[in-house]
N, C-alpha and C positions, 0 to 999 in steps of 0.2 A: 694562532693558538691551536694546538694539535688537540685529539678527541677526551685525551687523558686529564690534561688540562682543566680546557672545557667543564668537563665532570668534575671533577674536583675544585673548582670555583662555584660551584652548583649553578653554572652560566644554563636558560632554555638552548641547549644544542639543538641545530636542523642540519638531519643529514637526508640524504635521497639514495635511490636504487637503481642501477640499469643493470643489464643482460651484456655478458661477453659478446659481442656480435659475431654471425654468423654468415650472415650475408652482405655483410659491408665492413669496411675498413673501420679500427678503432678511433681510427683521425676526423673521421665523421661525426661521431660519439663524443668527442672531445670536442670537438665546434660547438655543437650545439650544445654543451654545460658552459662553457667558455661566458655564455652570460651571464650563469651564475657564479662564478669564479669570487669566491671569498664571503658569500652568503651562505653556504653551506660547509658544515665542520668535518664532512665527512662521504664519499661515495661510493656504499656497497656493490661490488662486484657478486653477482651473483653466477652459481654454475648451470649451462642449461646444453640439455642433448636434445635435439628435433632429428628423428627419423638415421638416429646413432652419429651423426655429426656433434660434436662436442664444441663446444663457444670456448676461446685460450682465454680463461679468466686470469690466471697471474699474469698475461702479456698486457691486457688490457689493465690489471692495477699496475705495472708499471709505468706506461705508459700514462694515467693520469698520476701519478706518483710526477714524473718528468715535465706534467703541466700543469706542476702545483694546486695540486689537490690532494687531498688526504684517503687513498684507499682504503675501503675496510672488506677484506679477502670472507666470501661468506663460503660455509660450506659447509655438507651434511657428515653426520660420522656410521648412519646406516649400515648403509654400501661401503663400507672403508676399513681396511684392517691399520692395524699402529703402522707396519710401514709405509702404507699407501697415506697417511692422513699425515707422518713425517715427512717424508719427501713431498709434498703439496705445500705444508709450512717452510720445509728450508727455502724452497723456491720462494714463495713468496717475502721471506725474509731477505733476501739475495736482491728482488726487486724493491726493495726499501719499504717496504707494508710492515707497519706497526700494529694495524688493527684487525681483529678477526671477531669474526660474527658466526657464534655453532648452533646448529639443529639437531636434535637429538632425532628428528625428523619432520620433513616439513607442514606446519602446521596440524600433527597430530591432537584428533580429537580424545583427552583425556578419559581413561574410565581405569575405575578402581581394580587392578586384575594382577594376581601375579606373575602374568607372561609380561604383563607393562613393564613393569616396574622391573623383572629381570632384566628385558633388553634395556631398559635405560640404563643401569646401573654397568653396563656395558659396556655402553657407547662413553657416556660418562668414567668411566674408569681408562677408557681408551683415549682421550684426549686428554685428560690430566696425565697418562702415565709419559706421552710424547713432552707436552707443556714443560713438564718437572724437568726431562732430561733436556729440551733445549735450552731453559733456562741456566741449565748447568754447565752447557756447553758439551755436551754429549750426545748422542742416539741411544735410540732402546737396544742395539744390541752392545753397548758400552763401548764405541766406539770417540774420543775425543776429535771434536768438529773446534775449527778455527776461529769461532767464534761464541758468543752466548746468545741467544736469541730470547724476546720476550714480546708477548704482546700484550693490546689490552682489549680482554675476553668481552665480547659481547656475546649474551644465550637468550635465543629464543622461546615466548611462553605462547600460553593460551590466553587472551582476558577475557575471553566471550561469555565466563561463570559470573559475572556480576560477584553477589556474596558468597554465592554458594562452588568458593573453588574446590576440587575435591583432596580428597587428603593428599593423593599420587601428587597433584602438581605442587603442592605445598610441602611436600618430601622434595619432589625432584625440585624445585628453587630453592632450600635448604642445602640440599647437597651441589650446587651449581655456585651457591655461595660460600661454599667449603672448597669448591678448586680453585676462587679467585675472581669468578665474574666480577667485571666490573661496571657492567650494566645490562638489565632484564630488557629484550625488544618485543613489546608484543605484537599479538596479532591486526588486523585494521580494526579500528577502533569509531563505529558511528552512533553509539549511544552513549552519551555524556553519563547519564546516570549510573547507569551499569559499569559503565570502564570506572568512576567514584567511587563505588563499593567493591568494586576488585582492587582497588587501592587500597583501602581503608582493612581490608584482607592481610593484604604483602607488604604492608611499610612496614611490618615487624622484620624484617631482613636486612632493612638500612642500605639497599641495594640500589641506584638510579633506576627508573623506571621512562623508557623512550616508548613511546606510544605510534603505535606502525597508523599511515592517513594517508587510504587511498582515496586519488583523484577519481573521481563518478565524473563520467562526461556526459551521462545517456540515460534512460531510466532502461532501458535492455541488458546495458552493464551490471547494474543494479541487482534487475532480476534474474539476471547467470550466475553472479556472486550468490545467490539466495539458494538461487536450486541448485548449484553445484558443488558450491563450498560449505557452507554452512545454513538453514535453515532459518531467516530473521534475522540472520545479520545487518542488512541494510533493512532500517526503517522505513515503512510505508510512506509515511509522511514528506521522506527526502526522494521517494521513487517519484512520487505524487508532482512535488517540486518540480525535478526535470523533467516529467513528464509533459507537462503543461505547459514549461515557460517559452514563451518564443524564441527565445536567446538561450540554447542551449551553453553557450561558454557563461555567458553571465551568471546564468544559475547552479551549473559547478563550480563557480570559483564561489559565490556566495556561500554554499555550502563547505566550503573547501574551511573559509575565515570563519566558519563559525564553530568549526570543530576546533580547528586551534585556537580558539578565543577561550574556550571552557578548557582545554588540555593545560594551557599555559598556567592555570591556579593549581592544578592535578599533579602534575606527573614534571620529570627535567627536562624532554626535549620530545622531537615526532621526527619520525621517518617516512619521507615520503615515497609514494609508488606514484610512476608517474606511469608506468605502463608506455612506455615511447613518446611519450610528451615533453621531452626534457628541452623542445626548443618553445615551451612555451611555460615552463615553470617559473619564470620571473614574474609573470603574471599573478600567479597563486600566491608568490610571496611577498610580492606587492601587498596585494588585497589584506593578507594575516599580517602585514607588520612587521615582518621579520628581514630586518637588518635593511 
């Protein structure tokens, strides 16, 4: 069952994320999901540059494309003008990718501003305007292409606002649902409550909502995510947790089932970060039940 599917059966989808690799072969990469092979709906490629070396993310979703898995091509539209974000899409179209996952940029923290909400409406206008034309079977410069291309839109939010989203993101998911998204991916997700009232916010969109869950191995991970991403996003309580237990795997994955246990009544599906863990994610999806 492909991701489109999936969504449209209101099935809980589980998809996960790795990194183009850069210092090792994709066949490597591919071993090591190969144990999750058919628990998972879907595997975000994601794009990454270390010290201007660039990771070949559409080689690597073809390449899981080839060992049946379902790629979903992520990518920012920042840095990227209509041709650059065209030519990214035919390619990945070419290697059999159906799915794509956009960032207006990654992980931007929301505030009310009209410089915001400019560059969104930007970026946003620049991947609908490529979308339309490949769906039509043509280029921006109205060039006709041998074929029609389509995917199915996955856009990245913020949910770290509990109730209080602000208006910008409640525009920009309004307008994200006017070019087609077919489902909202948020941010990692470690307060049940708060992610329930950012729900209770955005189901006026009628849009799937996949809930991003990252793996905590450590209580130092924890507190990097704290001081470097976001301010309180990982609760005290679960720092506390790993901090303490003598079985650091035990008490990540406990933590890991208990998030998806509350997610599963909330939202359609979670996205895991495994962070290089992908030869031990069968473990976590043991633990949560899924599949």
């Amino acid at each position: 069952m492909d991701l489109k599917e999936a969504l449209s059966r209101k099935k809980f989808v589980v998809t996960s994320e790795v990194q183009a690799p850069i210092d090792e072969e994709p066949e490597e990469l591919v071993k090591n999901l190969s144990l999750v092979r058919g628990r998972v709906d879907g595997v975000t490629v994601s794009e990454i540059e270390i010290d201007g070396v660039v990771g070949d993310t559409i080689k690597t979703c073809e390449i899981l494309q080839k060992n049946r898995f379902k790629a979903i091509y992520q990518t920012t539209t920042r840095e990227k003008n209509r041709i650059q974000l065209q030519k990214d899409l035919i390619s990945a179209h070419r290697a059999g990718v159906e799915n794509l996952l956009v960032f207006t940029e990654d992980y931007r923290i929301t505030g009310d501003s009209l410089q915001e909400m400019m560059f969104f409406h930007v970026d946003a206008g620049k991947i609908k305007s490529v979308l339309d034309h490949l769906r039509q079977g043509r280029t921006v410069e109205g060039e006709e292409l041998p074929f029609r291309a389509d995917f199915v839109l996955g856009s990245g939010v913020e949910s770290a606002w509990g109730k209080n989203v602000p208006d910008l993101e409640m525009k920009e998911m309004e307008e994200m649902t006017k070019i087609g998204t077919g489902y909202f991916l948020t941010t990692p997700v470690f307060d049940l409550d708060r992610f329930e009232k950012f729900m209770n916010q955005v189901q006026t969109f009628g849009v799937p909502v996949i809930a991003e869950v990252m793996i905590l191995r450590t209580a130092g991970m924890a507190r990097f995510l704290n001081r470097h991403l976001k301010s309180g996003m990982v609760p005290e309580r679960l720092i506390q947790k790993l901090a303490k237990s003598p079985d650091k795997q035990k008490a990540s994955i406990e933590i890991f089932a208990d998030i998806v246990s509350g997610l599963k009544h909330l939202c359609q599906g979670i996205h895991i970060i495994t962070i290089g863990g992908e030869n031990r994610l069968r473990h976590y999806l043991d633990a949560a039940k899924l599949k």
